[in-house]
C-alpha positions in Angstrom: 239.8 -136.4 -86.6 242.5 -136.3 -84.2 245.7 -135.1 -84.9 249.6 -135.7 -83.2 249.4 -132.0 -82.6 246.6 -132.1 -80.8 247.8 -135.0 -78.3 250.0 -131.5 -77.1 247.0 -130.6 -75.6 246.2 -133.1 -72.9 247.1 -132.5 -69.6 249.1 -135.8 -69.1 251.4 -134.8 -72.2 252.2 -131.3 -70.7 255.9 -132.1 -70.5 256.4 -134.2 -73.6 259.0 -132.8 -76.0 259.1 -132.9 -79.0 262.4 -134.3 -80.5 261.8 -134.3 -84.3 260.0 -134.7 -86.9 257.6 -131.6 -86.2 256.6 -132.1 -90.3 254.5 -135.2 -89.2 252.4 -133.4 -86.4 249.0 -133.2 -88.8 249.1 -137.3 -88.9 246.5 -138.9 -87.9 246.2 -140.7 -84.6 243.9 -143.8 -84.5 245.0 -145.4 -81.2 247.5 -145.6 -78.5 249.6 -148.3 -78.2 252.3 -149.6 -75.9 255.1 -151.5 -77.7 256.5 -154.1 -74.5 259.3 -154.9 -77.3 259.9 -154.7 -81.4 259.5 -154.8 -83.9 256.1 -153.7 -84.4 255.5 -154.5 -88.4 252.9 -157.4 -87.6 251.1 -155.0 -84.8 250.9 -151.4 -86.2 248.5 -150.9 -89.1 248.6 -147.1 -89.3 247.6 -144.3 -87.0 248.8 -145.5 -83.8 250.7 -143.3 -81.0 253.0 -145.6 -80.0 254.6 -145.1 -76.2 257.5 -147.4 -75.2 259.8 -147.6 -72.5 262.3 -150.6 -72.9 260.4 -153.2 -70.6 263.8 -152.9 -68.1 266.4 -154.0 -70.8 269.2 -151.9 -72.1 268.2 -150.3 -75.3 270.7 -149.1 -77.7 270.5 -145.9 -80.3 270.5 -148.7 -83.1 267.7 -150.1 -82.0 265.7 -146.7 -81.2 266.1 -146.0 -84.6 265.4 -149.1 -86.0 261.7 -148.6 -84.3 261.7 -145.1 -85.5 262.0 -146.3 -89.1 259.3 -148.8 -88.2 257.4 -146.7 -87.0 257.5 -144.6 -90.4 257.2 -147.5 -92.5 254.0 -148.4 -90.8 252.4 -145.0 -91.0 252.4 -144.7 -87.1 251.1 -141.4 -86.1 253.9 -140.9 -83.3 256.5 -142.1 -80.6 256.9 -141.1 -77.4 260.1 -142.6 -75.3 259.5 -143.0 -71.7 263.1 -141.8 -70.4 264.4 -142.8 -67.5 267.4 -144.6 -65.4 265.3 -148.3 -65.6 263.8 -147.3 -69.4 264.9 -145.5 -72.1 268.4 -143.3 -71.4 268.1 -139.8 -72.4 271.5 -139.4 -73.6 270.2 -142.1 -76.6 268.0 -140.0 -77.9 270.9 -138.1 -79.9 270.9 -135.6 -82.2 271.3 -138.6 -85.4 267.5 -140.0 -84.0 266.0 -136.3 -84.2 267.5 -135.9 -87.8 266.2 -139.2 -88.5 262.7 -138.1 -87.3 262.9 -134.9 -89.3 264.0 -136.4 -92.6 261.1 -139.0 -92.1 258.7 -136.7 -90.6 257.4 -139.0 -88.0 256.8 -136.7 -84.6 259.2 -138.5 -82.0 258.8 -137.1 -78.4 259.7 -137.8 -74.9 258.6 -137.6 -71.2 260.9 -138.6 -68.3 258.0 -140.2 -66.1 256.4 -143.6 -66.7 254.0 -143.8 -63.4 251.6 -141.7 -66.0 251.0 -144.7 -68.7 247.6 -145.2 -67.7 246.7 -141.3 -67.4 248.4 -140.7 -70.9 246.6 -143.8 -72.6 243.0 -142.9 -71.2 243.5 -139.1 -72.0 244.6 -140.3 -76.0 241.6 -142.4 -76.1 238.9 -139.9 -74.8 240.1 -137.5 -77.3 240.1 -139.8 -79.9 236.8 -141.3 -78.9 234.9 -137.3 -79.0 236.7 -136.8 -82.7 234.3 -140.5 -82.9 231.2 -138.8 -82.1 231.8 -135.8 -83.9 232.3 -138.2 -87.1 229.2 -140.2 -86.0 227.1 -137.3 -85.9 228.3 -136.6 -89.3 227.6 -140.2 -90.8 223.9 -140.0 -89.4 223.1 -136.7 -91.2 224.8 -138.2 -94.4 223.0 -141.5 -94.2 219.6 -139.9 -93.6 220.6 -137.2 -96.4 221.3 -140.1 -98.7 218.9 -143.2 -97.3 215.9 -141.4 -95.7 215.1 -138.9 -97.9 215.4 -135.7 -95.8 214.2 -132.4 -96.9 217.1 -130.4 -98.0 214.7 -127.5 -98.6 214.8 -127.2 -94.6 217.1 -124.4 -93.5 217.1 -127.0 -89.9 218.9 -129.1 -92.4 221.2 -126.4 -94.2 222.3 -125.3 -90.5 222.9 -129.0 -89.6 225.3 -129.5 -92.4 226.9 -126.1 -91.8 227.9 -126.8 -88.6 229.1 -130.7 -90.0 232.0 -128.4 -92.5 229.7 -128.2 -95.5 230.1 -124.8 -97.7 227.6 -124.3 -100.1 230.6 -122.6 -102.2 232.5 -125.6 -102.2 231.6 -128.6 -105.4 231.4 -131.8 -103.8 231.6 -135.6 -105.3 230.4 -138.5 -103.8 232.2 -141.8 -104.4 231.6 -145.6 -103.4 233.8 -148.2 -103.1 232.4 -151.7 -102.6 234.1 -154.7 -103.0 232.2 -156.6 -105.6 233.1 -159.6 -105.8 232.0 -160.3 -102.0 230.6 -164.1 -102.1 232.9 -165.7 -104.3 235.9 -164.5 -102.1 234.6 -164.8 -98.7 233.7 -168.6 -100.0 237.5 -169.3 -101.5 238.5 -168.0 -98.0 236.3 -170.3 -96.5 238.1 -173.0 -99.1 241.5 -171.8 -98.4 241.8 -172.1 -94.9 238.8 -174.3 -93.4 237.7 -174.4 -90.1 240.2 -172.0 -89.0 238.6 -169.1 -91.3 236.6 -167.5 -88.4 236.4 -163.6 -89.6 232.4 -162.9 -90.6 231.8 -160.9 -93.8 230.6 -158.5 -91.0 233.6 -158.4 -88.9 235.3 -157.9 -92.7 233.4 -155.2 -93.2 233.8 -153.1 -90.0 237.6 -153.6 -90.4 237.6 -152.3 -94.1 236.0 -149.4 -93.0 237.6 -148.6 -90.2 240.8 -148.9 -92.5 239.3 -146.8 -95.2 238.3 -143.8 -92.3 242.0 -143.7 -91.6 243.0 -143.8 -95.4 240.8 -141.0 -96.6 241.6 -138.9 -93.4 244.9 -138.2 -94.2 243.9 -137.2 -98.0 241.7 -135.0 -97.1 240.7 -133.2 -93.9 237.4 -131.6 -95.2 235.8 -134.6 -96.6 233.3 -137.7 -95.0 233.4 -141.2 -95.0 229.9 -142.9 -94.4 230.1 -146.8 -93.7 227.2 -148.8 -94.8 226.9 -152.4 -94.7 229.3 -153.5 -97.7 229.2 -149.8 -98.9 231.8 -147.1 -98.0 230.5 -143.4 -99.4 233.0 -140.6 -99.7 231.9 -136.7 -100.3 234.8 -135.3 -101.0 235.4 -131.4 -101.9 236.4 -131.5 -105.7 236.9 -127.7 -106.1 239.6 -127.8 -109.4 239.8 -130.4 -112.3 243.9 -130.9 -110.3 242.1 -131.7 -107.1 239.7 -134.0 -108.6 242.2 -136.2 -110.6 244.5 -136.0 -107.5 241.2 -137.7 -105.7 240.6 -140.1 -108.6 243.9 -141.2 -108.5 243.7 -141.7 -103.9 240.7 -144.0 -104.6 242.6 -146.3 -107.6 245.6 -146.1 -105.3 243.3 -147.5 -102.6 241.5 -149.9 -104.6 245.2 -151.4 -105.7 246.7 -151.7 -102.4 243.5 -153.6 -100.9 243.5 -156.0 -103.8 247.3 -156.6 -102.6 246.5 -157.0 -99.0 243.2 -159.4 -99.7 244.3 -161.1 -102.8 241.5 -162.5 -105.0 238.9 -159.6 -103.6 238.1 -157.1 -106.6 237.5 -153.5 -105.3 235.6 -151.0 -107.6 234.2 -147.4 -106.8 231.7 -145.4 -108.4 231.9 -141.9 -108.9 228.8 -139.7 -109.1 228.8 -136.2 -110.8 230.1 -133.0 -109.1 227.6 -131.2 -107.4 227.5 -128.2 -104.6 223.9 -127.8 -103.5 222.7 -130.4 -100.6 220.0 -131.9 -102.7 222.6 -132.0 -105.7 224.7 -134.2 -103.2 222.4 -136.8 -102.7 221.9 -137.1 -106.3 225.7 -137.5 -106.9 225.3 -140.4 -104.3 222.8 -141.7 -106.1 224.3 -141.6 -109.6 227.5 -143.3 -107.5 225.6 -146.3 -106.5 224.5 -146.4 -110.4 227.4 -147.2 -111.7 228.6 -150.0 -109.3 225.0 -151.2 -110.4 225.8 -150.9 -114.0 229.3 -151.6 -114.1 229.1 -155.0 -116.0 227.3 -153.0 -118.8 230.5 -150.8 -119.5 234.2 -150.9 -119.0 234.3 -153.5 -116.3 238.0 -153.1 -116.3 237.7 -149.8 -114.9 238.5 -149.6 -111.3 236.4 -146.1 -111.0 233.4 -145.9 -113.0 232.4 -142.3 -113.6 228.4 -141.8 -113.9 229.2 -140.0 -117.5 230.5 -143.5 -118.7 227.0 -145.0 -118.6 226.5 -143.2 -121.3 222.6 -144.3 -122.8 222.2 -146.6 -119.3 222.4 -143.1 -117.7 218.9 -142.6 -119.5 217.2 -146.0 -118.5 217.8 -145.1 -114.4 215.3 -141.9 -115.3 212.6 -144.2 -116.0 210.7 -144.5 -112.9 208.8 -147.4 -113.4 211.0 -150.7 -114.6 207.5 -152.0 -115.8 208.0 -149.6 -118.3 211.1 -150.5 -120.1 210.4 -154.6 -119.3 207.1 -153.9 -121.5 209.5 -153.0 -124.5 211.6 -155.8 -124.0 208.8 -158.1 -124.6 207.4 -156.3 -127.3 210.5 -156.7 -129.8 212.4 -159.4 -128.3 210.4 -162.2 -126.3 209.4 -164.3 -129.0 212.9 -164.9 -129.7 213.7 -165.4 -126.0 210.4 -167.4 -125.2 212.0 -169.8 -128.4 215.4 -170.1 -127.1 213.9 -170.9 -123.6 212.1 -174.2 -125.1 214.0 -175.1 -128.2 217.6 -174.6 -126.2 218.7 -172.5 -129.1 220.8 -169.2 -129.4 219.0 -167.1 -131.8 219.1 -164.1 -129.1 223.1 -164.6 -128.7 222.8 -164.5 -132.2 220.9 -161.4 -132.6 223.3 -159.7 -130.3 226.7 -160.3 -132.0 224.8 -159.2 -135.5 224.1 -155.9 -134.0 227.3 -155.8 -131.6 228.8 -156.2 -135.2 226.9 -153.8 -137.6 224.8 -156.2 -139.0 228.4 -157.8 -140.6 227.5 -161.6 -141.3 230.8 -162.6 -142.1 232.5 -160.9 -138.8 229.5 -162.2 -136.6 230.0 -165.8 -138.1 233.3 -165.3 -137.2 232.6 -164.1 -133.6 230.0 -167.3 -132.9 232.2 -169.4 -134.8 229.4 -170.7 -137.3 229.0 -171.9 -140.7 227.9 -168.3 -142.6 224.8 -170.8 -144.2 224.0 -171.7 -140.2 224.1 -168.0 -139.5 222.0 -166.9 -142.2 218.9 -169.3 -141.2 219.2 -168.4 -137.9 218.9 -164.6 -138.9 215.9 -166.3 -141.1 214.1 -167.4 -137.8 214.6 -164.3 -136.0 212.7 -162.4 -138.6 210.2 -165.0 -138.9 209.5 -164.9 -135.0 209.7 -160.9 -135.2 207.6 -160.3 -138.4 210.8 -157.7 -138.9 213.0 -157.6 -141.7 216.3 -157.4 -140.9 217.4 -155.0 -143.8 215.4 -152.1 -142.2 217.4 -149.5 -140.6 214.3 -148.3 -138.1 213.9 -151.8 -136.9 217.4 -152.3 -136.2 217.5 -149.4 -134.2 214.4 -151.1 -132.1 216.0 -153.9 -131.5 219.5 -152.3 -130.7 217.6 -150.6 -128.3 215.7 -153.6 -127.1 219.3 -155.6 -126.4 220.5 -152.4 -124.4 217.7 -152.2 -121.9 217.8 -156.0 -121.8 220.7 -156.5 -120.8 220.6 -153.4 -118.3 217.4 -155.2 -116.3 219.5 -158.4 -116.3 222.6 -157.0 -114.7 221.9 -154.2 -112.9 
């Protein structure tokens, strides 16, 4: 991650100086860019360094600080005024811009020679670019930690995650954030705008995540972000219950403002359990992906759902072998599903709401809005097909059990 602080570093930026707003140093720099003129709202997304230099027209202090609270507003990392007798005149960057700076901690330098554009821009990028491969590096261990399997028994692999920022005395929490709803928008987009609607769900994709890097690198600075396909995997340090909530609350802020920017996308993250050791990692990542799996099966309102909210589904993800559980199924429920399939009735529906509501015939008449002598014939069939009765308190609990992992093959 590269930081406006460190930018004080390059050789090119040797005589920049700083004019205000030395709060702001530890943002996060993304990109340089040259403004040729403002405003910048429609160009500046967050993290850029911007460098300007008045293009040869008079610039006044209004408008210097109109940018500087631009600049602020759009979560740039940085100015830097080019000063000089054709660009920007020294004596306007007064003492009322450098309070301005300071009160809205945006870092606001300046350098007196502009034949060094080209030297500053390339020297921003390459530093930038080696922060890229250092976070690369990063993402491959993660991804074969979490996708390949790798032995975390291996003290190759201990030392590899050491030198990554991992400490074994730190608890860790993976999260994912997807955006689930992915086909039905990208298809209303498609509907919505036509044959000018260009972007691939690809290009969406990288953009998001690229986004979601910069997001999470300001919240955090001892954390990864893992891109994958229409996946984005967090492990974040969660060392006290107020830093954990304090994440929780980062991701549902998140989730909000992209559902504002993309309207009509639904954004939901998963949240696996805490964990410290390497191998308990990957099963927090695992658990994570779970519960974007299962997510129709509980609250789907939820914009985090927490592995613990599974509650008995948490149970039916231990079974190894999906055979296994699909066995039961058909054991207590498919003659009634075999006779909805060619009679076009609803007997399972049926079943459900009865046990959904205690076995209460007036409520579940009520619920499927049927005649209470309709209901009762159609609970009739059910224990005709079943050979169940039922009254039996051991056989409801079967086929209570039945609906749950039902359901859970269906939608997960």
């Amino acid at each position: 991650m590269t930081t406006t602080k460190d930018l004080l570093t390059l050789p090119s930026l040797s005589h920049m100086k700083l004019l205000g707003g030395a709060k702001g140093l530890s943002r996060t720099v993304t990109w340089p860019y040259v403004i040729l003129c403002p405003p910048i709202g429609e160009w500046v997304s967050g993290g850029e360094f911007l460098i300007y230099y008045g293009a040869n027209a008079v610039v006044e202090k209004v408008e210097l600080q109109q940018l500087v609270r631009e600049a602020a507003q759009n979560d740039a990392a940085g100015i830097l005024f080019l000063v000089g007798r054709h660009y920007i005149l020294e004596e306007n960057l007064d003492e009322e811009l450098c309070r301005l700076a300071d009160e809205l901690e945006i870092p606001v330098f300046s350098h007196t020679s502009l034949a060094y554009v080209n030297s500053i821009t390339k020297d921003i990028i390459n530093l930038i670019q080696n922060g890229d491969r250092q976070s690369l590096t990063a993402g491959n261990f993660w991804f074969s930690l979490f996708f390949e399997y790798t032995d975390t028994n291996e003290l190759s692999t201990l030392n590899q995650a050491l030198s990554l920022g991992y400490l074994p005395s730190y608890t860790y929490c993976v999260y994912v954030l997807q955006m689930v709803n992915a086909d039905s928008y990208f298809q209303m987009q498609e509907l919505a705008h036509g044959t000018n609607f260009t972007e691939t769900p690809s290009e969406f994709y990288r953009m998001l995540a690229t986004k979601l890097t910069y997001l999470t690198r300001k919240e955090t600075d001892n954390g990864w972000h893992i891109a994958q396909s229409h996946s984005n995997i967090f492990v974040l340090p969660v060392n006290t219950s107020s830093r954990e909530q304090a994440v929780d609350q980062f991701f549902l802020s998140v989730c909000r403002s992209l559902e504002v920017q993309y309207p009509g996308a639904r954004f939901r993250v998963g949240k696996g359990g805490k964990r410290t050791q390497l191998s308990g990692i990957r099963e927090s990542f695992l658990n994570a992906e779970r519960c974007l799996r299962a997510r129709n099966l509980v609250d789907s309102g939820k914009t985090i759902i927490s592995y613990q909210d599974l509650g008995f589904y948490q149970l039916l993800f231990e079974i190894p072998y999906a055979n296994i559980t699909r066995e039961y199924v058909d054991r207590y429920l498919k003659p009634v599903l075999t006779f909805d399939q060619e009679n076009d009735s609803h007997l399972y529906e049926t079943l459900c709401m009865y046990l959904a509501s205690r076995c209460n015939k007036v409520q579940t008449a009520k619920e499927l809005f049927l005649h209470r002598n309709t209901l009762i014939g159609r609970l009739e069939k059910i224990e005709s097909l079943l050979g169940v009765s039922l009254e039996d308190s051991e056989t409801l609990f079967l086929l209570q059990t039945a609906v749950h992992i039902e359901q859970f093959l269906r939608k997960t």
